[in-house]
Every structure is written in C-alpha cells, then in structure tokens.
C-alpha positions as CSV (number, residue, x, y, z in Angstrom):
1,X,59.9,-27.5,-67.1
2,X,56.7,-28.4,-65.7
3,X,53.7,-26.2,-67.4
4,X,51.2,-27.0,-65.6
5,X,49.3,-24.4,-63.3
6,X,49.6,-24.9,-59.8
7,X,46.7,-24.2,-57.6
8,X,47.5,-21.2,-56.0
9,X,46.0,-20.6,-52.1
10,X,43.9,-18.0,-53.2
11,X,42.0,-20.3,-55.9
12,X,41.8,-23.0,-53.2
13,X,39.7,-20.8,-50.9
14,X,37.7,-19.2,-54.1
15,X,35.7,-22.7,-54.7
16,X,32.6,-23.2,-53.6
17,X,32.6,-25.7,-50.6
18,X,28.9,-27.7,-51.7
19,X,29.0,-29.1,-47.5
20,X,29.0,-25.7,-46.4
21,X,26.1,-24.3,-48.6
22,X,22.8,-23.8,-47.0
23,X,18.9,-22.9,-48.9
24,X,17.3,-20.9,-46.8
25,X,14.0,-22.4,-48.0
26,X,15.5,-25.3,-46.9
27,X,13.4,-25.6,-43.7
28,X,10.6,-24.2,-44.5
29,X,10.6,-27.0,-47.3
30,X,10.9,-29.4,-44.1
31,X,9.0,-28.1,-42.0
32,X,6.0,-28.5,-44.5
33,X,6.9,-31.8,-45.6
34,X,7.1,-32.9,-41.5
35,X,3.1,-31.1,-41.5
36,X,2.1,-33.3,-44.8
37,X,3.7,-36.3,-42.9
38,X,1.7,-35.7,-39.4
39,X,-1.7,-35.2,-41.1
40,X,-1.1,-38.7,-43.1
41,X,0.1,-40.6,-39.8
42,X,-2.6,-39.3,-38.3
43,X,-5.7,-39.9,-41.1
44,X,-6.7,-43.3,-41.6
45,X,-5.4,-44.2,-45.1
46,X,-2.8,-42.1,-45.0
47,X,-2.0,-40.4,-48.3
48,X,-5.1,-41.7,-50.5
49,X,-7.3,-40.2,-48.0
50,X,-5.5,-37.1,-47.5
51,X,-6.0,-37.2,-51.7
52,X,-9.4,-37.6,-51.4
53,X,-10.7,-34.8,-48.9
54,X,-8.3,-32.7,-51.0
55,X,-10.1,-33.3,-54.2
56,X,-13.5,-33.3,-52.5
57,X,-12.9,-29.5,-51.1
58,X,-12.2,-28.4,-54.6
59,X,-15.3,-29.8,-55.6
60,X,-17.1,-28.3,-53.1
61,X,-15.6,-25.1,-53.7
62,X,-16.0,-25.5,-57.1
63,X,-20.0,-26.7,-57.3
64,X,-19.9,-23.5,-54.7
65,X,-18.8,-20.4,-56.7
66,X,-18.2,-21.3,-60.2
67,X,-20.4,-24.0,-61.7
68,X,-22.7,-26.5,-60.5
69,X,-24.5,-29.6,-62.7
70,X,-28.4,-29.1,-62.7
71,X,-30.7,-32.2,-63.8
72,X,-33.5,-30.9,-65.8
73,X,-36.8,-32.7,-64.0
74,X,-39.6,-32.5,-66.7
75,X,-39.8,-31.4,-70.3
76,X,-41.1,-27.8,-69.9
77,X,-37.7,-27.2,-72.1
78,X,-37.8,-29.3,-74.8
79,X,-36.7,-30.1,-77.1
80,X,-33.6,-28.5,-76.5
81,X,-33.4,-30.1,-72.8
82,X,-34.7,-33.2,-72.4
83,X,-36.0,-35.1,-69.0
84,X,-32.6,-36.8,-67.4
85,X,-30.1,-34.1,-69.0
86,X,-27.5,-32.4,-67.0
87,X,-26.6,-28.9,-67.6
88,X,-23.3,-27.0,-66.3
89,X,-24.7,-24.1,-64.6
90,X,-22.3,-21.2,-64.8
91,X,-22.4,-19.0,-61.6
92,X,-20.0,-16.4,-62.1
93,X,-22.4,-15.4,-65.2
94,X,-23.7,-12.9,-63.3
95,X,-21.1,-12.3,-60.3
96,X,-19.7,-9.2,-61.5
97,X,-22.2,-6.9,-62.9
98,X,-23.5,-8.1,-65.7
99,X,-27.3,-9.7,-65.6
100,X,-29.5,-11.8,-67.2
101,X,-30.3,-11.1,-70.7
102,X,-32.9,-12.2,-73.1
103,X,-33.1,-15.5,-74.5
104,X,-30.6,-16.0,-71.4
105,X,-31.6,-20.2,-70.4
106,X,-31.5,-19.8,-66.5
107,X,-31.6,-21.8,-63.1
108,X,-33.3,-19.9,-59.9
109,X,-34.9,-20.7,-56.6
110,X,-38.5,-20.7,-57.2
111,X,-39.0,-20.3,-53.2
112,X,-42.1,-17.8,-52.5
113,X,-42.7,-17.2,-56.7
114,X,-43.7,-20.7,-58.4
115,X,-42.8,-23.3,-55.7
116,X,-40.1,-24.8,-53.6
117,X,-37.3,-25.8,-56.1
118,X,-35.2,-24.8,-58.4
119,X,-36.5,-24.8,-61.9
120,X,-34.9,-23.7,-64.9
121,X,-36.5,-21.4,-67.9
122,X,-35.7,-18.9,-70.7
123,X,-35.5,-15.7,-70.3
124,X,-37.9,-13.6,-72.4
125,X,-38.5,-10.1,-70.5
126,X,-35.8,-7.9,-68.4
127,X,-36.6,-5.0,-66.1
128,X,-38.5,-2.4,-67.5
129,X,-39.4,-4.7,-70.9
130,X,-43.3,-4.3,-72.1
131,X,-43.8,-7.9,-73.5
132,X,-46.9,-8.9,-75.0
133,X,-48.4,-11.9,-76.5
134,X,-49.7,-12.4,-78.9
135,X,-49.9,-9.9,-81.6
136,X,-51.9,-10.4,-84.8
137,X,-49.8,-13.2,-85.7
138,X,-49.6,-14.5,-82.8
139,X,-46.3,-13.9,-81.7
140,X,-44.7,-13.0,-78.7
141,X,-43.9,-8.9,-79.3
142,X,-40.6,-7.5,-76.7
143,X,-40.7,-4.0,-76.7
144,X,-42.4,-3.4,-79.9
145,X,-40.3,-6.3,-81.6
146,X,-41.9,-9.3,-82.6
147,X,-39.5,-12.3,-81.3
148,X,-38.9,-15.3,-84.1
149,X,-39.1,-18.2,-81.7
150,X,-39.0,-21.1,-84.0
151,X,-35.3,-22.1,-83.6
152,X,-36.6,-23.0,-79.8
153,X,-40.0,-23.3,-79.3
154,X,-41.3,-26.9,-79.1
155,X,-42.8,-28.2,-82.9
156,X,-46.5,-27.6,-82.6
157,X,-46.7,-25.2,-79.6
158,X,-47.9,-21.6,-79.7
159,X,-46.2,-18.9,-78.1
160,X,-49.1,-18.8,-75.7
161,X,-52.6,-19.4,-74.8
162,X,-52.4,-17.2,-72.2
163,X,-53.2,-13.7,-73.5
164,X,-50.5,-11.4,-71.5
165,X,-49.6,-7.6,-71.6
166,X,-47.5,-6.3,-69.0
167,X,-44.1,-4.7,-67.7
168,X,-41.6,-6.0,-66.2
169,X,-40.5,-4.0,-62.8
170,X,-36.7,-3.5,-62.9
171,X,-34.3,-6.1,-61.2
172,X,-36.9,-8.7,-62.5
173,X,-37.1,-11.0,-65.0
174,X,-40.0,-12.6,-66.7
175,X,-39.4,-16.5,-68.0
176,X,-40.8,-19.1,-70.1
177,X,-40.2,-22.6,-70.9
178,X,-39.5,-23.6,-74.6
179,X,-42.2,-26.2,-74.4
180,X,-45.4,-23.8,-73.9
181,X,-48.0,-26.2,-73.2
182,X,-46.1,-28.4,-70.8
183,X,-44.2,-25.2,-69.0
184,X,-45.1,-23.7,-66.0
185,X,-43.9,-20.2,-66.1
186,X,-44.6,-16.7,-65.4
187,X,-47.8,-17.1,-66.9
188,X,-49.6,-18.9,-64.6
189,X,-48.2,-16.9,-61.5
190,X,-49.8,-13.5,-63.3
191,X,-52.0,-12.8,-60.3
192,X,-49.9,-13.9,-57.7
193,X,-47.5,-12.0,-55.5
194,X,-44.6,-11.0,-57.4
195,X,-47.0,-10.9,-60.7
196,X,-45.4,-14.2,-61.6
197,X,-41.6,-12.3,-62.3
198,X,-38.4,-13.8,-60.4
199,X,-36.2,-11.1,-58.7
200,X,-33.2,-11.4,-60.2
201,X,-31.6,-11.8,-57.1
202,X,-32.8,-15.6,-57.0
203,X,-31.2,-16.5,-60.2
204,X,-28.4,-19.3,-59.4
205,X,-26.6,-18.5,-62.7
206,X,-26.4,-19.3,-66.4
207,X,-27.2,-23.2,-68.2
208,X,-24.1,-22.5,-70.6
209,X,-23.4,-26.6,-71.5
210,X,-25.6,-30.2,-71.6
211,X,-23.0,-32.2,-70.4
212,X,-24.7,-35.3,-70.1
213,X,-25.4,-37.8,-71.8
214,X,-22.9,-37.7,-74.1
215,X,-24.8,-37.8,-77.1
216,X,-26.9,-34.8,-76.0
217,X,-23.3,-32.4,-75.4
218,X,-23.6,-29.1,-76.4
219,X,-23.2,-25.4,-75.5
220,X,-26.5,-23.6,-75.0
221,X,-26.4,-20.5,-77.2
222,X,-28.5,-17.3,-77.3
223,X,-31.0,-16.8,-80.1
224,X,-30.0,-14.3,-82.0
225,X,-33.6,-13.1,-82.4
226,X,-33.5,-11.5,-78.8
227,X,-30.6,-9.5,-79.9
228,X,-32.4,-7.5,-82.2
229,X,-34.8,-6.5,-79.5
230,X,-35.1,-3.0,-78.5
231,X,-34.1,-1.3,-75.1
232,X,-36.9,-0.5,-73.2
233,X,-36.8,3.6,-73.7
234,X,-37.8,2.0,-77.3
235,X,-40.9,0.2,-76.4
236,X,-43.5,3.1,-77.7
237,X,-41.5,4.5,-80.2
C-alpha cells in the first residue's frame, strides 16, 4: 500500500503563491528610486555629483550648528595655541542653557567691542565676577580667590601690567589671552564702550580640540584653578 501523503485540495490552496504576493512599500521604494534616477540624469556627472552636493550640505550644516574649525591668527594664546593651529570650535557648548565658564578658551565676533573679527581668548570673569589684578603677589584675584595661572600663562609673562579692578555686568564676560604681553584683550578696551567686556551673546562657541597639525592634537581642558573660584555672592565675604 502506498504510504505516502497525498496532497489534499485544501493544502494545495493553503501555500503561499510567491507571484501573487505584493509589499506595499514596494512603490514607494520605486517611486524614490525613479526620483534618485531623474535628479542623476539630469546633474552633470550623474551619481558622483549627486555624492558630492550631498556631502557638501552636511558640511555646511555641520560647520553651521555644531562645530566649525577656527585658525588661530597670532600668538596672543600661546603657548598652548600656536600661530597656524586649527581648533574645533564646539557650538552647541552653549545652545542649550548652559554659558561660558571660567577658564572657558572661547571664539566670538569682536564686531563693535575690539574690532572686526573673530578672535579667540580665555575666559577669566563671568557676570557679576569682581576680578582684580594684581594683588600683593601679583596675581590675578576672581572674587576674592587668587587664580594659579602658571599651567597657562606664557613663561615669563605677568598676569598684567595693566592695573584693573572692576565688575563684570551680568550676560558678560571678561577675557584674556594666555600670552599677556602679546594679547589684546579686555584690557585695553577698559574705557571703551562696552568697558572692554564681550556680551555673551557674541560668543560663537567653545575651542574644545587642536586638530591640526597633527603633532599639536589635543583636547583643550579647563584649569582646574578656576574651579575653585567663588560665586559672585562670595566676592566680599
């Protein structure tokens, strides 16, 4: 007697027919694909162009909103950053809430306060800070705190020649560069308009890497020292 098991009607119809079987995605898939192919025909180059505005959008939205390279012009921060350097500048430092903070290395737009650039600096007094300089040993005092600056501050250099006392309005910042004697800074802007503070409003964002040359690549920490600085309800206590 033959054993086998016959196909019965019922299991015939059960199978899944594979020619009869739609995806749904199906045309969106080609409908995109036909979009992908029109733009090619139609740019000169075809794919390798299409490619290339691709990848220069993200870099545009990229140098844009998150970080953007920064060429340090002179040596008012050495000898951390040297003339020729790049940095990565991070923009979203400071995007959602959070602002500068001391020994913060920034870029800003120097429009209308030091000149018409960019320039880069440290930070060294937030909003509502009393910073003086120099005390009787001639360092730079934040709130009543003297500020160790000799991890940073170019070999040789004082804190400052120029004698300064003062208090920095709130949603400003007062900066210095690291190499005293070659830096124009908030010091020599003390009698102009503004008092020689940058609104923090016209900081582009935060120099977190060097980047180039390779030699030079490193990321750009925050002295500790400045963390040991008082808040400003502290300055006369």
């Amino acid at each position: 007697m033959d054993t086998e098991a016959q196909p019965t009607e019922r299991d015939r119809s059960s199978r899944p027919q594979g020619s009869e079987t739609s995806d749904p995605k199906e045309p969106e898939g080609r409908s995109r694909f036909a979009l992908v192919s029109r733009i090619t025909d139609w740019l000169p180059g075809g794919r390798i162009t299409l490619t290339f505005l691709v990848c220069l959008l993200f870099l545009l939205v990229l140098n844009t909103f998150v970080v953007q390279p920064f060429q340090i012009p002179s040596g008012s921060m050495e000898s951390g950053l040297r003339i020729g350097d790049r940095v990565l500048v991070n923009k979203l430092a400071y995007r959602f809430g959070a602002e500068p903070r001391r020994g913060d290395v920034v870029v800003f737009d120097g429009t209308g306060y030091f000149g018409d650039a960019d320039y880069i600096k440290r930070v060294v007094g937030v909003g509502g800070d009393h910073v003086v300089c120099c005390d009787e040993e001639g360092r730079v005092r934040v709130n009543g705190r003297p500020v160790d600056e000799s991890t940073f501050l170019y070999p040789g250099d004082s804190p400052s020649t120029v004698p300064f006392d003062l208090a920095v309005p709130d949603g400003t910042l007062f900066v210095l560069g690291d190499h005293r004697s070659d830096s124009s800074d908030s010091r020599d802007h003390l009698g102009s308009p503004g008092g020689g503070m940058i609104p923090v409003g016209e900081v582009v964002g935060r120099a977190d890497w060097i980047v180039w040359p390779t030699a030079h690549w490193t990321r750009l920490q925050r002295p500790g020292a400045y963390a040991r600085v008082p808040a400003p309800d502290g300055a006369h206590g």
